[in-house]
C-alpha positions in Angstrom: 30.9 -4.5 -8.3 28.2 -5.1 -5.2 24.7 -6.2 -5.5 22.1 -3.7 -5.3 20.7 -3.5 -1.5 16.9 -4.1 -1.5 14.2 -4.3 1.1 10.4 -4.7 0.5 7.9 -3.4 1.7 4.0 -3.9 1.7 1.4 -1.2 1.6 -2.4 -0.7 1.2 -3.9 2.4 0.5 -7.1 1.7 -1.3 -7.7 0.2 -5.0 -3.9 -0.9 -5.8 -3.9 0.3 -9.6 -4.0 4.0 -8.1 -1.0 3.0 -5.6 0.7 1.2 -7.7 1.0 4.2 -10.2 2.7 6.7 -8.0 4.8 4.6 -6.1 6.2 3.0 -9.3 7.8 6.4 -10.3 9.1 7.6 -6.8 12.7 7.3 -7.2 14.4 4.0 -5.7 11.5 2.1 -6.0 12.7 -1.0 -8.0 9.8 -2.9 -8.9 5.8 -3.2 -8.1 3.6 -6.2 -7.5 0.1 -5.8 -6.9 -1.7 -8.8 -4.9 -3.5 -9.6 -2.0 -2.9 -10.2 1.4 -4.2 -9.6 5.4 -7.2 -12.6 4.9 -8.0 -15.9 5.3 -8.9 -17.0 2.3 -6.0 -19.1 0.3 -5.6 -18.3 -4.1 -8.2 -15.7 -3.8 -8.6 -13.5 -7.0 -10.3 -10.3 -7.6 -14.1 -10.7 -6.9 -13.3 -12.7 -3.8 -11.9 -9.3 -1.8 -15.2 -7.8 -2.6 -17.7 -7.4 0.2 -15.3 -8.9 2.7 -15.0 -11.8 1.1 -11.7 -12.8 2.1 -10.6 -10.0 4.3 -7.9 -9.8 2.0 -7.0 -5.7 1.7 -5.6 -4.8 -1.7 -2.1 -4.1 -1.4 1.1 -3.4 -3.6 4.3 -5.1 -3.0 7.2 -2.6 -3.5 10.6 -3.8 -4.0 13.2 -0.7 -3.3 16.7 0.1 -3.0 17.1 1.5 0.9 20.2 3.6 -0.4 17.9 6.1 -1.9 14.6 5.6 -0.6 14.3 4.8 3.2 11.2 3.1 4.6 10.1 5.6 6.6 10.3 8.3 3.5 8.4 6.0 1.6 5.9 6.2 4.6 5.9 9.8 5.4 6.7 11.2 1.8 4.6 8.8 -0.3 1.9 6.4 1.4 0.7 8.8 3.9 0.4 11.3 1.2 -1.2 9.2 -1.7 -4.5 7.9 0.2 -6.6 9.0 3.1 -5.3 7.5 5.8 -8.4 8.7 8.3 -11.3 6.8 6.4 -11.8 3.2 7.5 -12.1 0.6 5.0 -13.2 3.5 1.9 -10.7 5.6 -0.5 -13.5 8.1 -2.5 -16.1 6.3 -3.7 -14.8 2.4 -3.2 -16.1 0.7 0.0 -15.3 -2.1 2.2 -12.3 -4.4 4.1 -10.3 -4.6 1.0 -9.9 -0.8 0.6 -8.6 -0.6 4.2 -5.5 1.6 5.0 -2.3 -0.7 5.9 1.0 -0.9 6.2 2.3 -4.8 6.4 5.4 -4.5 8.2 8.2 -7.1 7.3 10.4 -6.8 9.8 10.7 -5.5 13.5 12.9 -2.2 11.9 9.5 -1.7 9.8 6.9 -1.9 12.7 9.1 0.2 14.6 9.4 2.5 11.8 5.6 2.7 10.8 4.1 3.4 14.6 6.5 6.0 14.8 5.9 7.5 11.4 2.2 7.2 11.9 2.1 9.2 15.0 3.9 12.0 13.4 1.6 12.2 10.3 -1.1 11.9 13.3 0.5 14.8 15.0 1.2 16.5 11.7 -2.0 18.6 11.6 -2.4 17.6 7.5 -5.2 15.4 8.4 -7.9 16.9 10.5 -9.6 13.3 11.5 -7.9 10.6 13.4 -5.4 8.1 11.1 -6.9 4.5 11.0 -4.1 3.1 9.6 -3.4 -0.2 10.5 0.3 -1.7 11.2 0.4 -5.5 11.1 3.0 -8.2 10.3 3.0 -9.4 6.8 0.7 -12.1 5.9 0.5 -14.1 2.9 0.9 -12.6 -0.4 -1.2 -13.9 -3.4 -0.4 -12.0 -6.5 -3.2 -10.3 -8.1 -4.4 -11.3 -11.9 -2.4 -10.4 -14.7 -4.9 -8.0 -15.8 -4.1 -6.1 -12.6 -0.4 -5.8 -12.8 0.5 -2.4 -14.2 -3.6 -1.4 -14.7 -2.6 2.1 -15.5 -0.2 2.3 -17.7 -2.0 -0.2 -20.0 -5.2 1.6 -19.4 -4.0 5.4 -18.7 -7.9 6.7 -18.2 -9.2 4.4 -16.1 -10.0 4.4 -13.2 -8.2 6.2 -10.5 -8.9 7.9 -6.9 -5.4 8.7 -6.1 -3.6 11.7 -5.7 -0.7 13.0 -3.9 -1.8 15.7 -0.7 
């Protein structure tokens, strides 16, 4: 019997409880992590991504199996369609660095992937306003609190701004 295939991949779409929620049910996705990462500041926690504190964006790190979900589907079927990829640092009503639109490539394959990806959605006509996604090699990654990890399902009305478009 052969080991599962995984790759990982690191996105961030606004408040991570809201990405981490859809992403955690699209099929092939293996596991979720939601952290930190993109800053300068080292062990930060929550209220130090607030008011670019840290320049740390929030992010989700998604472990999934490339057998049945590819990176770029994950891209163009998922991430591009779960946030709004054409408003700089803001999803709905949150506001600053952390809440910046990323993809975190981890290898060369993945930046390739992204920039081309991104200037389909671009071309795409679903968004009407230029994407300001940006694509950047992965930094860093500080796990987020426990209280974070899996917000939604222990809290199923709280707060979320994500939806898929």
């Amino acid at each position: 019997m052969s080991e599962k295939q995984t790759e990982v991949a690191i996105l961030a779409g606004g408040c991570f409880w809201g990405v981490e929620e859809i992403l955690r049910a699209v099929p092939g996705v293996l596991d979720t992590d939601v952290g930190y990462t993109g800053g300068w500041l080292e062990h930060p926690v929550y209220d130090d991504t607030h008011d670019s504190a840290s320049g740390h964006a929030e992010a989700v790190r998604i472990v999934f199996d490339p057998t049945v979900l590819s990176f770029e589907s994950l891209l163009e079927n998922w991430f591009f369609r779960l946030h709004d990829p054409t408003t700089l640092n803001r999803q709905g009503n949150d506001v600053g660095t952390q809440y910046r639109s990323s993809i975190f490539y981890t290898t060369p394959e993945q930046r390739e992937t992204a920039e081309i990806v991104k200037a389909r959605v671009a071309q795409s006509g679903l968004w009407k306003r230029p994407i300001t996604t940006e694509i950047a090699p992965e930094a860093t990654w500080w796990t987020a609190e426990g209280e974070h990890q899996d917000f939604l399902q222990k809290n199923p009305y709280g707060y979320n701004c994500h939806y898929m478009r």
